[in-house]
GUGUTI-357943 format. One record per residue (C-alpha): y, z, x; residue in one letter; residue number from 1. Coordinates in steps of 0.5 Angstrom, whole numbers, plus 2048, in hexadecimal, padded with zeros to 3 digits. Last residue first. Layout:
! residues N
yy Y zz Z xx X romar a milum NUM;
...
! end
This chain:
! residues 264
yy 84B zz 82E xx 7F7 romar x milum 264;
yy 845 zz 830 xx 7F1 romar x milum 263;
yy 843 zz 837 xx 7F6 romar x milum 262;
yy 83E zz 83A xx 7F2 romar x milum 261;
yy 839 zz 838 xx 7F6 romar x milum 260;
yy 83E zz 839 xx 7FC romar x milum 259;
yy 83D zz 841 xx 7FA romar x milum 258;
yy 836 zz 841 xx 7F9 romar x milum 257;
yy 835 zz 83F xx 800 romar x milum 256;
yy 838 zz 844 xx 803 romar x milum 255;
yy 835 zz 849 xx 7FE romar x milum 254;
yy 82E zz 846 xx 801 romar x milum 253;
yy 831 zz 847 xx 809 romar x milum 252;
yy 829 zz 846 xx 80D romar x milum 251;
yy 825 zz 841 xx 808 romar x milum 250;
yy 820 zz 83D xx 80C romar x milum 249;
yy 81F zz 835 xx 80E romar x milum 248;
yy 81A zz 832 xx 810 romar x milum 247;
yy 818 zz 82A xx 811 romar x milum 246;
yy 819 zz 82C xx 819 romar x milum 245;
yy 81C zz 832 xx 818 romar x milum 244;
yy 823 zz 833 xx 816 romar x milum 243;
yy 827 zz 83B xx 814 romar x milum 242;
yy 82B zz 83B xx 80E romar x milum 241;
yy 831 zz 840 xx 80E romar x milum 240;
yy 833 zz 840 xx 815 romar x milum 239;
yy 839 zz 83E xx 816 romar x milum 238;
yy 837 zz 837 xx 819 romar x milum 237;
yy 830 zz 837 xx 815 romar x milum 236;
yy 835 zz 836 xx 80F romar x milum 235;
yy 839 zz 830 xx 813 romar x milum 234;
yy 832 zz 82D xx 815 romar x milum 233;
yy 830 zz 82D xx 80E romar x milum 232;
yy 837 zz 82A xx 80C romar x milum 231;
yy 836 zz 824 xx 811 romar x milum 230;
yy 82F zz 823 xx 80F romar x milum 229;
yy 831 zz 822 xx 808 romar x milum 228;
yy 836 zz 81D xx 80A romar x milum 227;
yy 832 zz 819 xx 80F romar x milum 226;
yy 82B zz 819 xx 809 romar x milum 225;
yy 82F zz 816 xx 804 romar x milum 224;
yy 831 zz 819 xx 7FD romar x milum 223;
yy 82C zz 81A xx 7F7 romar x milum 222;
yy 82C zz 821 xx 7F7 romar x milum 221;
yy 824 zz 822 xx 7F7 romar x milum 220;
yy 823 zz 81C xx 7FC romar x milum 219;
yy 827 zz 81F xx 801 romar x milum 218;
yy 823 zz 824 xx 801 romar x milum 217;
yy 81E zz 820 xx 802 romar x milum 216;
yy 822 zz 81C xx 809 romar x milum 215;
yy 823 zz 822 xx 80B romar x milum 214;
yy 81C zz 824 xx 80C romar x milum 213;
yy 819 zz 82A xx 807 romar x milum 212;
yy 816 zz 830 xx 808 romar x milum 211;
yy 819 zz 835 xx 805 romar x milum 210;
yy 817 zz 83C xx 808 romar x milum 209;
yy 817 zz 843 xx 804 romar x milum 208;
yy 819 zz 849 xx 808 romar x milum 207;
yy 813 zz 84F xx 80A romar x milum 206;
yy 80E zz 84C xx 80E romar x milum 205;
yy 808 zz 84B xx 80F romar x milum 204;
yy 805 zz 848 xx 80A romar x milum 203;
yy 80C zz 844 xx 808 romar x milum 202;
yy 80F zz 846 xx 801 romar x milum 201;
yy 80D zz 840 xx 7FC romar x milum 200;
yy 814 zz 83A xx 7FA romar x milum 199;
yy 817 zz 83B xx 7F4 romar x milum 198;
yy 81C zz 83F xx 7F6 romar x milum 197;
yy 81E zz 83C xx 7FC romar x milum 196;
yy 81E zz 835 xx 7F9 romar x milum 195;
yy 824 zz 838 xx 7F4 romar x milum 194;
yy 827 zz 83A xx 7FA romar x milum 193;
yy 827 zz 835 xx 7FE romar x milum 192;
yy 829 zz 830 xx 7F8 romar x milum 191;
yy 830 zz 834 xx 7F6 romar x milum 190;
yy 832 zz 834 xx 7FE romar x milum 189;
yy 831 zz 82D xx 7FE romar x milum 188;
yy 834 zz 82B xx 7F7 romar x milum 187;
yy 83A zz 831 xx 7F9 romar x milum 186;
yy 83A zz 82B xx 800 romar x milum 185;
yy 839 zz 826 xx 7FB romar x milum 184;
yy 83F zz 827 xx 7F7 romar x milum 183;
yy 83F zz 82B xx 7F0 romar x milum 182;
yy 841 zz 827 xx 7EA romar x milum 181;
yy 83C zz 821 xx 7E7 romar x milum 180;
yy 837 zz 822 xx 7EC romar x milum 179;
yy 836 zz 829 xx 7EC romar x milum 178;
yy 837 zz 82A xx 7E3 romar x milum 177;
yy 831 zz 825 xx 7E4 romar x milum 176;
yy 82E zz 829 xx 7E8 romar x milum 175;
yy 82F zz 830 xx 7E3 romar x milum 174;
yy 82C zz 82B xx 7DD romar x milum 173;
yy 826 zz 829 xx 7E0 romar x milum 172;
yy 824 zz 831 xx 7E1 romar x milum 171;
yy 827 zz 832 xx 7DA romar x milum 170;
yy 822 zz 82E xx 7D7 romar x milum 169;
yy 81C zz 830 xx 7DB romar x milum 168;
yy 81D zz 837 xx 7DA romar x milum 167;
yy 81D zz 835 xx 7D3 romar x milum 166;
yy 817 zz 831 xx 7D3 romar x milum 165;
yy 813 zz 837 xx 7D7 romar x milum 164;
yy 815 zz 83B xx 7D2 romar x milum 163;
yy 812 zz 838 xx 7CC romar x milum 162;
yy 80C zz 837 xx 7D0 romar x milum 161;
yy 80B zz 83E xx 7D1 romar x milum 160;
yy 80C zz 83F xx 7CA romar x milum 159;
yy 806 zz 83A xx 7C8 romar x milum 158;
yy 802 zz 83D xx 7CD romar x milum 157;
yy 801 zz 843 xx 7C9 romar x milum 156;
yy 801 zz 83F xx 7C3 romar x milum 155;
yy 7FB zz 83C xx 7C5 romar x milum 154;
yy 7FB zz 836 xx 7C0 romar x milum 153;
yy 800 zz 832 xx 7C6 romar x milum 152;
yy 7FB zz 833 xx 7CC romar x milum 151;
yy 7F3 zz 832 xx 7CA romar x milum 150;
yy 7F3 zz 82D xx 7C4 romar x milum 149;
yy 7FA zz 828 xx 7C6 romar x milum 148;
yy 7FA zz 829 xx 7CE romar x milum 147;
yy 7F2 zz 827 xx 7CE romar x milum 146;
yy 7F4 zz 821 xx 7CA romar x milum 145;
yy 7FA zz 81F xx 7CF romar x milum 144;
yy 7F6 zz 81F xx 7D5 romar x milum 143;
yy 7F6 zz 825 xx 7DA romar x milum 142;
yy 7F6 zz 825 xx 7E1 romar x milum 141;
yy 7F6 zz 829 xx 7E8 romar x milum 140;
yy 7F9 zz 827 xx 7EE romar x milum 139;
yy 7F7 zz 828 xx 7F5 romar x milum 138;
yy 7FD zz 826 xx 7FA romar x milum 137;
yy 7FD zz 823 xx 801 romar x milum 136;
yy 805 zz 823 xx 803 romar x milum 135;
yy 80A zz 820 xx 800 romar x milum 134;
yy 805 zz 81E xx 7FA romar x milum 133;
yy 809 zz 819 xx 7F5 romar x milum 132;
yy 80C zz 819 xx 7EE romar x milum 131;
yy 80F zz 813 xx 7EC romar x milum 130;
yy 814 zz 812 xx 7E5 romar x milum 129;
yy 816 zz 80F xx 7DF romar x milum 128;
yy 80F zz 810 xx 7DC romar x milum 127;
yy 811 zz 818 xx 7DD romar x milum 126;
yy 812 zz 81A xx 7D5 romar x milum 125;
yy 810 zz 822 xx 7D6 romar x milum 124;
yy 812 zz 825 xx 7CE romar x milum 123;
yy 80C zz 828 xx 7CE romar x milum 122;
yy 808 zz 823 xx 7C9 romar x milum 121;
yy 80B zz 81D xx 7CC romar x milum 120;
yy 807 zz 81F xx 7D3 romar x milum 119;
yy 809 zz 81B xx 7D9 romar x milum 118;
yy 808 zz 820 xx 7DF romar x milum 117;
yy 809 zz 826 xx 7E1 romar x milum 116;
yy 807 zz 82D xx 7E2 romar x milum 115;
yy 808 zz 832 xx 7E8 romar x milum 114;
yy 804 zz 836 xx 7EB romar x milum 113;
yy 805 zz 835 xx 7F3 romar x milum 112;
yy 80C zz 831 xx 7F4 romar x milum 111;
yy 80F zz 82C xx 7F1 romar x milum 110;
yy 816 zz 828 xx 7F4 romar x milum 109;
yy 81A zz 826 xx 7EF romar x milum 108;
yy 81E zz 81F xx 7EC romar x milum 107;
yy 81D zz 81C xx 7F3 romar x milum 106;
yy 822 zz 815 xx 7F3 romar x milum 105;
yy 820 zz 80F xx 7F6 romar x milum 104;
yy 824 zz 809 xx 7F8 romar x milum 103;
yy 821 zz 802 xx 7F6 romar x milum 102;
yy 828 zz 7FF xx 7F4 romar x milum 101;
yy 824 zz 7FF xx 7ED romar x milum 100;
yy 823 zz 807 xx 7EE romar x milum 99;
yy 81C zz 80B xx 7EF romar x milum 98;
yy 81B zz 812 xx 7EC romar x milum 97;
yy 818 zz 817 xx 7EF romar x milum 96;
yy 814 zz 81E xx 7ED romar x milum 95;
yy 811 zz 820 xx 7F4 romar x milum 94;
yy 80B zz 824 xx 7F5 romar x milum 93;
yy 808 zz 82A xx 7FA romar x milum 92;
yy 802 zz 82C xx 7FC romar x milum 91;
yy 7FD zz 831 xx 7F8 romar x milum 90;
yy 7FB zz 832 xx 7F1 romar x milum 89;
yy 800 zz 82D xx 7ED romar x milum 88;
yy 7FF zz 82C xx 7E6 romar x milum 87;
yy 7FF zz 826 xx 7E3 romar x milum 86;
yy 800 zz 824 xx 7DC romar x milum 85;
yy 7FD zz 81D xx 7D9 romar x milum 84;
yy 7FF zz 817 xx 7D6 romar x milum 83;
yy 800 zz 812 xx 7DD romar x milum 82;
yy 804 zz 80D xx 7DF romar x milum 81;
yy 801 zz 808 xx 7E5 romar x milum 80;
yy 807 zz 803 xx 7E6 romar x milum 79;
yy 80C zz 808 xx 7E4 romar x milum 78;
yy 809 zz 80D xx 7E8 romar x milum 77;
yy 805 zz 812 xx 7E9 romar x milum 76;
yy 801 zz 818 xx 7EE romar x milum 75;
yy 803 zz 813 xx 7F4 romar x milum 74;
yy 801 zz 814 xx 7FB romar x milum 73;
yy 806 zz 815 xx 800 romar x milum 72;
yy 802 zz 81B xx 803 romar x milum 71;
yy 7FB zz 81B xx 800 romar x milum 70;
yy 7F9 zz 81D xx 7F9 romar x milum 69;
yy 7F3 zz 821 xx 7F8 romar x milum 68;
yy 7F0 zz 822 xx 7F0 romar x milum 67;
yy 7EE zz 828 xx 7ED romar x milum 66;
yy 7EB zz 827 xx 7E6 romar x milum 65;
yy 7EF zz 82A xx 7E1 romar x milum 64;
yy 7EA zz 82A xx 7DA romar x milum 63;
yy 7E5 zz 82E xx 7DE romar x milum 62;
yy 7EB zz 833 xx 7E0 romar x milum 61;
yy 7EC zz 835 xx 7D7 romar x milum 60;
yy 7E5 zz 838 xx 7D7 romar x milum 59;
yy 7E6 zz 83C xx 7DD romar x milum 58;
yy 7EE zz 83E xx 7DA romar x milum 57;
yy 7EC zz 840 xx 7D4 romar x milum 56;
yy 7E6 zz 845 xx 7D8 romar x milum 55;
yy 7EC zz 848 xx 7DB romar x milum 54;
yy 7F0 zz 84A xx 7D6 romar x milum 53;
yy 7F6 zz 845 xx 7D4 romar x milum 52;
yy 7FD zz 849 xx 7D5 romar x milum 51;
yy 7FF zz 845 xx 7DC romar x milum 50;
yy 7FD zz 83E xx 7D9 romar x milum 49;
yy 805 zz 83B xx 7DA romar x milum 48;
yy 806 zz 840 xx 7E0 romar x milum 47;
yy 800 zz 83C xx 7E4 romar x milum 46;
yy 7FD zz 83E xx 7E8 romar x milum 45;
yy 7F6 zz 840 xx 7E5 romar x milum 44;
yy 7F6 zz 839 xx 7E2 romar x milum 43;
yy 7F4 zz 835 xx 7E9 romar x milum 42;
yy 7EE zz 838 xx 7EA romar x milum 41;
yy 7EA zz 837 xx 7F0 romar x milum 40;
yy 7E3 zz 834 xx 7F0 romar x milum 39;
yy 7E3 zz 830 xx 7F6 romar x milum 38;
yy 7E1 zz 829 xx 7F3 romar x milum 37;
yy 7E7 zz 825 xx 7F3 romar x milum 36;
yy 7E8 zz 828 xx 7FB romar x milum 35;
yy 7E9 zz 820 xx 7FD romar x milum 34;
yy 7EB zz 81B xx 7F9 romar x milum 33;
yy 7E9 zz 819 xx 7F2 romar x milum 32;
yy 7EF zz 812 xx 7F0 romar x milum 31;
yy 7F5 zz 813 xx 7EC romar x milum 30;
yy 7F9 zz 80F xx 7F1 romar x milum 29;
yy 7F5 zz 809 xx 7F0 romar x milum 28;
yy 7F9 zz 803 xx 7F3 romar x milum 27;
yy 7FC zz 807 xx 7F9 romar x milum 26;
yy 803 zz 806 xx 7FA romar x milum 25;
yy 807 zz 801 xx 7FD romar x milum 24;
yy 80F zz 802 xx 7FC romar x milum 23;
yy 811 zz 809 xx 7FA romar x milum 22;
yy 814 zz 80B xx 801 romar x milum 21;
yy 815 zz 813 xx 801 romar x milum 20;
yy 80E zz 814 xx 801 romar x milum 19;
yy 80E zz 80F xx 808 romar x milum 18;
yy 80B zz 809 xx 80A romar x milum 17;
yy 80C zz 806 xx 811 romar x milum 16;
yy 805 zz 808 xx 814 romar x milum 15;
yy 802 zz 80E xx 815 romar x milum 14;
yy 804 zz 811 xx 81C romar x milum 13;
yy 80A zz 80D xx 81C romar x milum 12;
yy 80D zz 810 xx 816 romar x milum 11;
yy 80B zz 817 xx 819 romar x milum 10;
yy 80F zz 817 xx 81F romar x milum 9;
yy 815 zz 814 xx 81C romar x milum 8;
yy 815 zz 81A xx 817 romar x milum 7;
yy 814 zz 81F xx 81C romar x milum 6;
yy 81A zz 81B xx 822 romar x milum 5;
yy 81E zz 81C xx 81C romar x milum 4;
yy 81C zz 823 xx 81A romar x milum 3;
yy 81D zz 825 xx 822 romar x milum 2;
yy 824 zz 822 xx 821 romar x milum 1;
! end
């Protein structure tokens, strides 16, 4: 109840569209905002560049500038495609895809350090997809020729993007295994802890926090909000999960690694 009241509270403060709504965009999502010029390095958090020395790193961020995306603002699109790799320094991205009844379905949700974006010579094809800023986010980004000369002649880097194809694969792999066989409530047990994982420890706290709305989780399973909210609830009921408003903390992991596994 407390997150509906939030998320009903937020749209009328800032008007009726929202990130999960991909219907009226900004016309130049690729713009400079704000903090462009702040000077952090983008690479230096990246796994992918983990083995390049720190002088590599400082003459590769000038070819990354960072630019500042605001929530619900489109990093690309169908619309406005683009040739490049992008590398997320702070904020949160999600990966979607639009079907033709207008539904939207949430490929991944991207945390800080992560590379995507449509890149052929990596293997990263998204032109069928959108990605959107689902909170203020500063990215990173690299065209194709800066990718060909400095990444993939570094055999150091080459092996690492190697790596990240494979991890990639097999992630894709194990949801389609999800939607195909599992029911949503191991789909939702199975999310939750791959979100757990994927998400930053807290500062002053020792647990790992998944800070997503029902309605974006939902988005991950491709199944309705009401139904995902029933099961959430039902796991927070027993004790597994714990709710807050646009939070949700891991407290039985074995537990829900058991309905992961579950196909009945």
């Amino acid at each position: 109840m407390n997150e509906d009241c939030g998320e009903d509270m937020a749209v009328a403060l800032t008007g009726s569209r929202r990130p999960w709504s991909p219907d009226q965009r900004e016309g130049a999502p690729l713009r400079p905002g704000f903090g462009s010029s702040n000077g952090f390095s983008c690479l230096n958090e990246v796994d992918l560049f983990a083995d390049l020395t720190a002088a590599e790193i400082q003459t590769m961020d000038q070819m990354a500038p960072a630019r500042m995306f605001h929530r619900g603002e489109l990093v690309f699109s169908q619309a406005q495609p683009v040739t490049a790799l992008f590398i997320l320094k702070t904020g949160r991205v999600r990966i979607f895809r639009v079907a033709e009844d207008g539904k939207a379905l949430t490929m991944a949700i991207l945390e800080p350090g992560a590379v995507f974006g449509e890149m052929t010579l990596l293997g990263q094809q998204m032109y069928d997809n959108y990605a959107e800023a689902i909170e203020d986010s500063a990215i990173c980004r690299l065209d194709s020729i800066d990718v060909e000369h400095f990444l993939l002649s570094d055999p150091r880097v080459a092996i690492r993007v190697s790596r990240l194809l494979g991890e990639q694969v097999a992630r894709l792999e194990e949801r389609l295994t999800d939607l195909a066989l599992r029911p949503l409530t191991a789909r939702v047990a199975s999310t939750l802890l791959n979100l757990a994982e994927a998400a930053p420890t807290g500062r002053f706290s020792h647990g790992r926090h998944i800070r997503l709305t029902h309605e974006q989780i939902a988005g991950l399973l491709g199944a309705t909000r009401e139904a995902t909210s029933r099961i959430l609830a039902d796991m927070s009921a027993r004790g597994i999960i714990r709710q807050g408003r646009g939070r949700i903390s891991l407290q039985d992991t074995a537990a829900l690694r058991t309905m992961a596994r579950s196909t009945q």
